[in-house]
Structure formats: structure tokens, C-alpha cells
C-alpha positions as CSV (number, residue, x, y, z in Angstrom):
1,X,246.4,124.0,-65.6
2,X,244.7,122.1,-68.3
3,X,241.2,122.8,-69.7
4,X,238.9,120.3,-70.7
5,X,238.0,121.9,-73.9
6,X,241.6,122.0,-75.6
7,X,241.4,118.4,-75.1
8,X,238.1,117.7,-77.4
9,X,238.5,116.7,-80.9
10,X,236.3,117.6,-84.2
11,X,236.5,115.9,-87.7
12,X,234.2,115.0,-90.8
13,X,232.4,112.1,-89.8
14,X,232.6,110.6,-93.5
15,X,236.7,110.0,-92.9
16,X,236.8,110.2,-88.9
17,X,234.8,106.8,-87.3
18,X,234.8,109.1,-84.0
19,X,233.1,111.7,-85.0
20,X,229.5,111.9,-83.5
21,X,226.8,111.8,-86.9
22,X,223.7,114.0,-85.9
23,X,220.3,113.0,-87.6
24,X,217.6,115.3,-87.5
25,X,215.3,117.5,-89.1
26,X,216.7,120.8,-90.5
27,X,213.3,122.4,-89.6
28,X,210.7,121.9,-86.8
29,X,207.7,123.3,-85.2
30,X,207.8,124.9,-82.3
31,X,207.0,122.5,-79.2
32,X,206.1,119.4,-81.8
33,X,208.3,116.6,-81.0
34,X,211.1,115.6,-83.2
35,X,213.7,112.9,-83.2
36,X,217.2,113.4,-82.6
37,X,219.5,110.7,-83.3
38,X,223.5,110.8,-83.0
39,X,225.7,107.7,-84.2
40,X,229.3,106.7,-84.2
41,X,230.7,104.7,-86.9
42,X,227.9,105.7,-89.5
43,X,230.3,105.6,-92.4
44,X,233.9,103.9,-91.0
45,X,232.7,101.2,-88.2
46,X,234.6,101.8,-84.9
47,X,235.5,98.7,-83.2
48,X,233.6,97.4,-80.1
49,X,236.0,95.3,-78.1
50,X,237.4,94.9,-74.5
51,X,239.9,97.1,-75.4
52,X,238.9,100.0,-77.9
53,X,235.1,101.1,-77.7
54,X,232.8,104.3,-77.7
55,X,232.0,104.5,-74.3
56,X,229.5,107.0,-74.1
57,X,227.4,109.9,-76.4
58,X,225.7,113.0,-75.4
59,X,223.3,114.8,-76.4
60,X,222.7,118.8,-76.2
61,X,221.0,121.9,-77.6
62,X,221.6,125.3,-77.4
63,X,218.9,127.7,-77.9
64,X,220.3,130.9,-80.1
65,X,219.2,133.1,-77.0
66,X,221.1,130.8,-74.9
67,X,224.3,130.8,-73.1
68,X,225.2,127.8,-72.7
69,X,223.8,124.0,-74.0
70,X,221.6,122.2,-72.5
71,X,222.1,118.1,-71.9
72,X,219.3,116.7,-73.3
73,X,220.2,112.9,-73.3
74,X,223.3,110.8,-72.2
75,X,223.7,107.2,-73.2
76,X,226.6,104.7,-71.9
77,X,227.4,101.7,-73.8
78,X,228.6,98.7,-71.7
79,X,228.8,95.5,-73.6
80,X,231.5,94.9,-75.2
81,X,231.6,91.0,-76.4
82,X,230.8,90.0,-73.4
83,X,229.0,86.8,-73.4
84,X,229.0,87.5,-77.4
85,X,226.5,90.4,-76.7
86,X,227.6,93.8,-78.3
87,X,226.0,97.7,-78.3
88,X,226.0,100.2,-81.3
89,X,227.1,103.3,-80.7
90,X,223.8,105.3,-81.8
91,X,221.1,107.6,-79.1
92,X,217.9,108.4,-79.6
93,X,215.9,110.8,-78.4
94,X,212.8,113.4,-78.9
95,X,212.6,116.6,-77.9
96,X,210.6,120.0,-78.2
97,X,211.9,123.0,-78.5
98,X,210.7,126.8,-78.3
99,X,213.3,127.9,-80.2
100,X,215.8,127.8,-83.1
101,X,219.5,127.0,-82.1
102,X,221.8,124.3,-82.2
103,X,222.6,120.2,-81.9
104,X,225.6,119.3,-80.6
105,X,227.0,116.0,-79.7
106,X,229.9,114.5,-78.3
107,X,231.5,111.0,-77.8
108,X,234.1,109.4,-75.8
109,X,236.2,106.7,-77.2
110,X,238.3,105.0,-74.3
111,X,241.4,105.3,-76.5
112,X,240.9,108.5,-78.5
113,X,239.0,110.5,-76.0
114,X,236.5,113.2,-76.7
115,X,234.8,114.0,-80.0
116,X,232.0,116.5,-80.9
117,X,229.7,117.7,-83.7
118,X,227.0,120.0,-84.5
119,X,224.1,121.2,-86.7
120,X,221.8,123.7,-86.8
121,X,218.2,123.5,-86.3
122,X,215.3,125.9,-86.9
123,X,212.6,126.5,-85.6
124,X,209.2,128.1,-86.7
């Protein structure tokens, strides 16, 4: 049997144009908003085409007294060049938390499959 995890790929976003780029504050205050942004292709553009594109990105944080991550945002991608009309591959979203942990992303690219990054955040 397979597991879905040996199957997710990791990199340093700088050389890798798969590799989810996380933007957000090192620091926030407890339950004060803050925006969290995760991009593919910040430094090397990934193509957007019929036939090689990001197809998805998510969005998750684990607390440090957590188990497991949460899904915090989820955000498809669906034009391709159709009709000349064409998506980048970037999410935003704001969130509160109660407490310091981690960011994590992950991306799927229709040809090179699944991709993930993460930071830390604190919070005070």
C-alpha cells in the first residue's frame, strides 16, 4: 500500500517554481487578524497552460499544542488561457490565532504533483 505523504515533495522556493512561498508576519497578537499569503512561482514563474498548471494551494496552521493542522483556506485555479483569461497561483487569507505554531502550505501541480512549505509563527 501507498501513503499519500511519501508522495509530497519539498524544495527551496528560490530554485524550485513548485514550491509554495509563505508571506506572513513572524509575530502576531493573539486574536488580531493577520494576513497570510502563499504563492507559486514567486521567484521562477511556473507555466499556466492547458497542459502544465498549479491547480490548487492550501492553506493550514498547526497550533504548537496541536496534533494535527488545521485547513484554514483552499483555493482552485481554473483558467488556464482560456478565452486569453489566466489565474496566478497566489491565496490570501486572514486569520486569528490563540496561539503560536506553524504555517504550512501545499500545492498541486497537474504534472509534478504535491508540494509543501512551512514557517513558523509566534504568537504573543
Amino acid at each position: 500500500m501507498s501513503n499519500l505523504t511519501a508522495t509530497v515533495q519539498s524544495g527551496d522556493w528560490k530554485s524550485e517554481k513548485h514550491v509554495p512561498v509563505i508571506k506572513a508576519p513572524e509575530s502576531v497578537k493573539k486574536d488580531e487578524s493577520f494576513i497570510v499569503t502563499a504563492v507559486v512561482g514567486e521567484e521562477i514563474a511556473h507555466p499556466n497552460t492547458f497542459e502544465h498548471y498549479i491547480k490548487w494551494i492550501k492553506v493550514f496552521f498547526k497550533p504548537e499544542s496541536g496534533k494535527f493542522p488545521v485547513e484554514v483556506a483552499s483555493v482552485d485555479f481554473d483558467a488556464h488561457g482560456e478565452s486569453g483569461i489566466l489565474t496566478d497561483f497566489c491565496a490570501n487569507v486572514s486569520i486569528k490565532i490563540q496561539e503560536s505554531g506553524e504555517l504550512m502550505a501545499m500545492s498541486y501541480c497537474n504534472i509534478h504533483g504535491l508540494w509543501e512549505n512551512s514557517v513558523p509563527v509566534k504568537c504573543e
